[in-house]
C-alpha angles and dihedrals in degrees: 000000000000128000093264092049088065108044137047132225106239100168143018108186147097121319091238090054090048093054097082102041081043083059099041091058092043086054085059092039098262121132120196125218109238123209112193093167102172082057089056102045087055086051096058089034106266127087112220123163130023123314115252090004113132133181118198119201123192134205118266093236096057100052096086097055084041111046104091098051088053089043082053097044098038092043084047083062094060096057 
């Protein structure tokens, strides 16, 4: 099973509007797993993706215990 296979992608945003919902799962012992691929690029000397742009993947089975709190948080965006 690939690394895919066994996460799923919660968010894609801004690292400033991650930061809440990345609090809100710390707060129930999940910790997400964070790609910031254009820092990364810079790290290893070439810029790819967008500047400041984050996706945060979770662990399947963590999902269930942590749905509500990224329905909340991605529900309090829209508003």
């Amino acid at each position: 099973m690939s690394k895919e296979e066994k996460t799923t992608r919660i968010f894609t945003g801004s690292a400033i509007e991650a930061q809440p919902l990345i609090n809100a799962l710390n707060e129930i012992d999940i910790n997400p797993i964070i790609r910031d691929d254009h820092q990364s690029g810079i790290m290893s000397g070439f810029a790819t993706g967008v500047p400041g742009q984050v996706r945060m993947y979770i662990r399947n089975e963590e999902l269930t215990i942590a749905q509500s709190i990224i329905d909340s948080y991605l529900n309090s965006l829209k508003a």
